[in-house]
N, C-alpha and C positions, 0 to 999 in steps of 0.2 A: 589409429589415434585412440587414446584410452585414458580418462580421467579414474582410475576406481579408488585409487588414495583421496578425491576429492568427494564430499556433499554433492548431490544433485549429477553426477557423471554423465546420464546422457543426455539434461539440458546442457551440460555446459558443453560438450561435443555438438550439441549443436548448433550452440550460438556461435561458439567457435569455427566450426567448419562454415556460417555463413559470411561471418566477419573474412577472411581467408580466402573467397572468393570477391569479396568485396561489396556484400549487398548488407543490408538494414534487417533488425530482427524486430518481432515484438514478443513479450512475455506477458502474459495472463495466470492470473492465480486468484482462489479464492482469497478473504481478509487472512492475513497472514501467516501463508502456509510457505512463505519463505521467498520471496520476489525479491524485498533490499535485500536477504542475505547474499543472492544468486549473484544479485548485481557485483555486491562487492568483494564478492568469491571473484567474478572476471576482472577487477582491478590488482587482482593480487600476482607481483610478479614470477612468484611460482608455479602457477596455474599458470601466467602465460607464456610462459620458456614449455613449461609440459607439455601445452596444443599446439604450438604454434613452432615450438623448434628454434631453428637459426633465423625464423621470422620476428621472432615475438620485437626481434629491435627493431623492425619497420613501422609498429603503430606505438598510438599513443591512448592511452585508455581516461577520457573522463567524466569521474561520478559525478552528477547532477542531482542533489535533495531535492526535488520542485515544493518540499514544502517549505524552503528556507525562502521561500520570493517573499519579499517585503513588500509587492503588492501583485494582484491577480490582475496585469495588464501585460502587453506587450513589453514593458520598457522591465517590469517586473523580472519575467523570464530570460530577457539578454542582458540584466543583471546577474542574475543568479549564476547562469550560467559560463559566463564569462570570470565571475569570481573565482569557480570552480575550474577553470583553466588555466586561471591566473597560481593557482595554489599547489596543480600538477608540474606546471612550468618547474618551481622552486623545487619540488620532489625531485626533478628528473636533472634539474643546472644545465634549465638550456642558458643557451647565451641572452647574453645582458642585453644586445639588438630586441632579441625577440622578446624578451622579457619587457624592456622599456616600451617598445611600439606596444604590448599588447595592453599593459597600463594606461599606456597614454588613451588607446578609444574604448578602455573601458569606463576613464572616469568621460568622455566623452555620451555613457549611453545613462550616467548616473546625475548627469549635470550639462544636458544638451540644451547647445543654442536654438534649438526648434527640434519639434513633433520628428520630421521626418528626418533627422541625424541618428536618432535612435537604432534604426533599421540598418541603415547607413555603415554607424561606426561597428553594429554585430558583423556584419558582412565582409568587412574591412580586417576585424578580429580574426576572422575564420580562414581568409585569404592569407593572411601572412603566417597563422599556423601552419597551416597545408604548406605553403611555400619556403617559409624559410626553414622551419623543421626537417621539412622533406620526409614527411611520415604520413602514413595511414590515420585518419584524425579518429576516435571514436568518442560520441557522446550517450554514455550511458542514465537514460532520465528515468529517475524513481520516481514515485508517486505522481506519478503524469495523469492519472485522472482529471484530476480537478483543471490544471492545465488546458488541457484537451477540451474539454467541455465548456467552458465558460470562454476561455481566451480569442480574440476575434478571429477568424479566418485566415486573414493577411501573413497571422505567422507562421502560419504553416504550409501558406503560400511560397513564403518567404526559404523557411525549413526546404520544403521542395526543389525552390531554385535552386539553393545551394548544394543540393545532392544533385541535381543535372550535372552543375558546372563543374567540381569537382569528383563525380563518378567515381570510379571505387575508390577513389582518395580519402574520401567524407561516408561515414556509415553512424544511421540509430538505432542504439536497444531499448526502447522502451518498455515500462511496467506497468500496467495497468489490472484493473479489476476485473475488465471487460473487453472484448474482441473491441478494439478502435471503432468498427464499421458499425456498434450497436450503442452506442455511447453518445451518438448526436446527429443530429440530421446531415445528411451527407450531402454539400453544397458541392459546386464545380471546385470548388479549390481544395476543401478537406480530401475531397476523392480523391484527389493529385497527390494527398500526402500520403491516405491513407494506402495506397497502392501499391509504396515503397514496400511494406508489410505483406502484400498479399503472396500466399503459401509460403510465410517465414513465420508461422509465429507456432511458440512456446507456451503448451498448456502444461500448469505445472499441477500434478495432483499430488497428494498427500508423500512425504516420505516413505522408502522403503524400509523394511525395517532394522538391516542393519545402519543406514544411515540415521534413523528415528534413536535409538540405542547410542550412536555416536552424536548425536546429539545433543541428549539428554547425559552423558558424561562429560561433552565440553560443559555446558552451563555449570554442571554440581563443582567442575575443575574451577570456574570462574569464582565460585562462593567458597573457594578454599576445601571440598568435602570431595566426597567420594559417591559413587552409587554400588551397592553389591548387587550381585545376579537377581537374587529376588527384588530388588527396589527394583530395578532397570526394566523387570519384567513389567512391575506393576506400572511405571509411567508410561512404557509404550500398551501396553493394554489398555488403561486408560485413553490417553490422547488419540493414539493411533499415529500418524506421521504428520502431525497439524503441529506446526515448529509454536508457534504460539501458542498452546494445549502444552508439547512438551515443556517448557518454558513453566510454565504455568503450575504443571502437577508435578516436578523436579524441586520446584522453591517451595514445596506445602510436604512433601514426604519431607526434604533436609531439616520446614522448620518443627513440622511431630517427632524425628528422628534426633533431635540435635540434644545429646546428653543421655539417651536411652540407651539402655546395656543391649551387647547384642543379644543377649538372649530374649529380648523383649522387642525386638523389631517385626514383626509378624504380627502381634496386638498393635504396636505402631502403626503398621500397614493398615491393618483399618480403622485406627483412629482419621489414617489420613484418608480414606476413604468415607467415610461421614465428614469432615469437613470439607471438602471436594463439593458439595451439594452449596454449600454454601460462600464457597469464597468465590470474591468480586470479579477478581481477574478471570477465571475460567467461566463465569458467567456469562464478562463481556465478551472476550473471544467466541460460545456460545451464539449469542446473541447476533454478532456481524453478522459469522457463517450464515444463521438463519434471513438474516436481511437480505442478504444477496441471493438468496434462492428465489424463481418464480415462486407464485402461488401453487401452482401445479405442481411441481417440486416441491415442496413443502408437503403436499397435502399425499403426496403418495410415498415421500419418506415418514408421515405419519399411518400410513396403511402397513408399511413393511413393518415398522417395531411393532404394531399391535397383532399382525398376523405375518409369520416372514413367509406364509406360502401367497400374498396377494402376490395377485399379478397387477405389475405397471405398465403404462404406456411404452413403448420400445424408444419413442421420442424423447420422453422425457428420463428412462432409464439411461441412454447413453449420453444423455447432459451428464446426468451426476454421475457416472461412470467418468468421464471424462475429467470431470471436474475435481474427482476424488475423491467423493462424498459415499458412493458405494464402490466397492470392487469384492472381487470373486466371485466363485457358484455356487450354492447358489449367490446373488447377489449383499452385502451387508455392510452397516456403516463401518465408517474407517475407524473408530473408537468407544470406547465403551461409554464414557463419560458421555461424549456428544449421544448417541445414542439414548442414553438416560434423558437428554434433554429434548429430545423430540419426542418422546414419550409423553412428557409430560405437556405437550404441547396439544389442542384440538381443535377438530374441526367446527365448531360450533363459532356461528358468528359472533363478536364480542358485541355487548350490549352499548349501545350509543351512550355516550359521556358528554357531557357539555363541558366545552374547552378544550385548553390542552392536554392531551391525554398521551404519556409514551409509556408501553411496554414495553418495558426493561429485560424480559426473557425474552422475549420475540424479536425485538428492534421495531417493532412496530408502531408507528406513530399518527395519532387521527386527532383532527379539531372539529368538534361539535359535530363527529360520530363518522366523519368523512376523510378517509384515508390518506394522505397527503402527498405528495412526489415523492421519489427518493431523495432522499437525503444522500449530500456527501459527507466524506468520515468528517473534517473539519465542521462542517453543518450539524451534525450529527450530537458532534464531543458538545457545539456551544449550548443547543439544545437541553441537553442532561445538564450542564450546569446552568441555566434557568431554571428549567424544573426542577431540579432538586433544591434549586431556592426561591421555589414562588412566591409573586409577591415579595419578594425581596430584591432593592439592588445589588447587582452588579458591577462592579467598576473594571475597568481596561486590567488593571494588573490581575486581577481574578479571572478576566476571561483569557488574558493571554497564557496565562499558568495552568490553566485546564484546555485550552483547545490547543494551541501550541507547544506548552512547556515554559517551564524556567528559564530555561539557557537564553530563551527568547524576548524577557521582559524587553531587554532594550534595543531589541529589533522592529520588533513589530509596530509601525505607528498606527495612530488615529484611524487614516484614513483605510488601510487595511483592516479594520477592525468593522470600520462603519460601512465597507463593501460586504461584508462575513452576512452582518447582523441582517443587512437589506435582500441577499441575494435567500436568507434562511423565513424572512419576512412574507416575501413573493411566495412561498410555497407554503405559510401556515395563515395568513388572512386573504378572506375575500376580497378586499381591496386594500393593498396596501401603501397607496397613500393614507387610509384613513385608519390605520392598524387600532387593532380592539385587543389583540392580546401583546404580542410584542411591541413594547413602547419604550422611546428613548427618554429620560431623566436627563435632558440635557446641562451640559457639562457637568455631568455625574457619572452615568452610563446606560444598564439599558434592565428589563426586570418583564417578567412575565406576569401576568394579569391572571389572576383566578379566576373562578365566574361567580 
């Protein structure tokens, strides 16, 4: 079995050959060094006639957003979910039976007669796929963090049961940021989930670099342009295989390049190279990367740029080894650009600030000098847009447009918003019932407090 025409080849062989036998996978990847794309490489029916042979017509492959839930509860996620099977259905013309039964209990989990239908009509859902299908079921769940973390127990109780009862019928891939088992306290029912995972999962490090190269030519092919030898050189030197990075220093070379003679593309190159320092996007992407690393990690990918003969912990060299963050030997980071920005990063403590305070190069974020939880990406995005307008309101169409997107305005209600705001609350005041810096403007919105 051989994916090498595809991105990513030997995860996808290996999600592939786990699906195949019939078991659950999970994928972990730094901030976006390519988890949705992988995902949605495995829903592509090319890819799965490739792995899978005169198989690929026994399953059924479906993409899960988990950031399209219109609310972070139970009834949220077998919404979402279910929409998204509803919408493969139509792809594939199953029959009108399966199509109308699976409508019918899904407006049942969007408009149930009580609390415990909800569960019920999922369950219900997933039964007559399996059965009247007569297929392999797959749910592949993106941005399952936030999910995972917050969402109570029970569904994953839930999740669990239904991979007992239908066994290799019913299989998940999920994406996540972080190994499942380190992501939240691991109660008697998450450990039943989380199990289904254990020795299946998918660490994804950096591109390699011919796929890094193929990468960075799809994107330039998307903007209608081209890359020649030398650009292609420079965006993978730069980035390294950080699909977000590529992304990022691909749209900044096209836009220095766009109208310059060839013979002046070389001065180009580093024009693009000086604004590289400064544009936003490869800041943020920057930025995550660095959030998601321990302290220890951080602090000894800053010993290696300032001296690359330090010697690291063995522990904490095959994190980032692993992770993608260094490879080779001797050891070194995956791009030149990230690189630069560890650099400029140090070890000195940052001096106490009264209030909110985020670090924008770092991801680092403290209130009145004391460090705060991690944030998640959602938590994160509302975050920056407070602060960047303190002391300023906020109103629902502003925050949905920066923490979710546009596409979202008329998705998102209230009451998801007012969950964001309290769950980002808990982790920036001492007590939050009596919040001193995040405060609601009722029926207005909501506005950070200077000091």
């Amino acid at each position: 079995m051989t994916t090498s025409k595809f991105l990513r080849s030997n995860d996808l062989d290996f999600i592939f050959r786990t699906l195949a036998e019939g078991y659950s996978s999970s994928v972990v990847g730094l901030s976006n060094t390519g988890k949705s794309m992988l995902l949605r490489t495995v829903c592509r029916i090319d890819v799965q006639r490739h792995l899978l042979g005169k198989r690929a017509s026994e399953f059924v492959f479906i993409y899960v957003d988990c950031n399209l839930m219109l609310t972070l509860a139970p009834q949220g996620f077998y919404e979402v979910t279910l929409r998204a099977a509803q919408d493969v259905l139509e792809s594939i013309q199953a029959p009108d039976s399966v199509v109308g039964q699976l409508g019918d209990l899904y407006r049942k989990v969007i408009e149930p007669p009580s609390e415990f239908a909800v569960p019920l009509a999922f369950n219900d859902a997933i039964d007559v796929l399996s059965r009247d299908l007569d297929r392999h079921i797959v749910f592949l769940l993106d941005e399952f963090d936030e999910p995972f973390a917050q969402l109570e127990s029970r569904v994953f109780l839930n999740l669990r049961a239904l991979s007992d009862k239908f066994g290799k019928r019913l299989s998940y891939v999920v994406a996540t940021s972080m190994p499942l088992n380190t992501m939240r306290r691991v109660d008697s029912d998450v450990s039943e989930f989380v199990e289904l995972f254990v020795g299946r999962q998918c660490t994804l490090g950096m591109l390699i670099d011919a796929d890094a190269r193929a990468l960075a030519a799809e994107y330039a092919a998307e903007e209608g342009a081209s890359l020649d030898p030398h650009e292609l050189n420079f965006v993978v030197e730069q980035a390294g295989g950080h699909a977000g990075l590529i992304q990022a220093m691909t749209r900044v070379v096209l836009d220095v390049e766009a109208g310059v003679p060839a013979n002046a593309r070389d001065q180009a190159l580093q024009i693009a190279r000086a604004r590289l320092e400064d544009d936003q996007v490869a800041r943020a992407e920057c930025s995550k990367l660095w959030s998601q690393l321990s302290e220890d990690e951080r602090i000894a990918l800053v010993d290696l740029v300032l001296d690359p003969d330090a010697t690291i912990e063995p522990a904490h060299l095959a994190a980032l080894i692993d992770e993608g963050v260094l490879s080779g030997t001797p050891p070194r980071l995956f791009g030149v650009h990230f690189a630069g920005f560890v650099r400029r990063q140090r070890r000195v403590r940052p001096t106490a600030r009264a209030g909110v305070w985020v670090d924008v190069d770092a991801g680092g974020v403290t209130v009145d000098g004391r460090s705060v939880p991690t944030l998640t990406d959602l938590e994160y995005r509302l975050l920056l847009l407070l602060w960047g307008r303190l002391d300023k309101l906020c109103d629902k169409y502003q925050i949905v447009e920066s923490v979710w997107g546009q596409d979202y305005i008329d998705e998102v209600d209230d009451a998801r918003i007012e969950k964001l705001v309290s769950r980002l609350r808990a982790k920036l005041e001492q007590d939050p019932a009596n919040p001193r810096y995040l405060l609601t403007v009722r029926g207005r919105g909501y506005r950070l407090a200077g000091v």
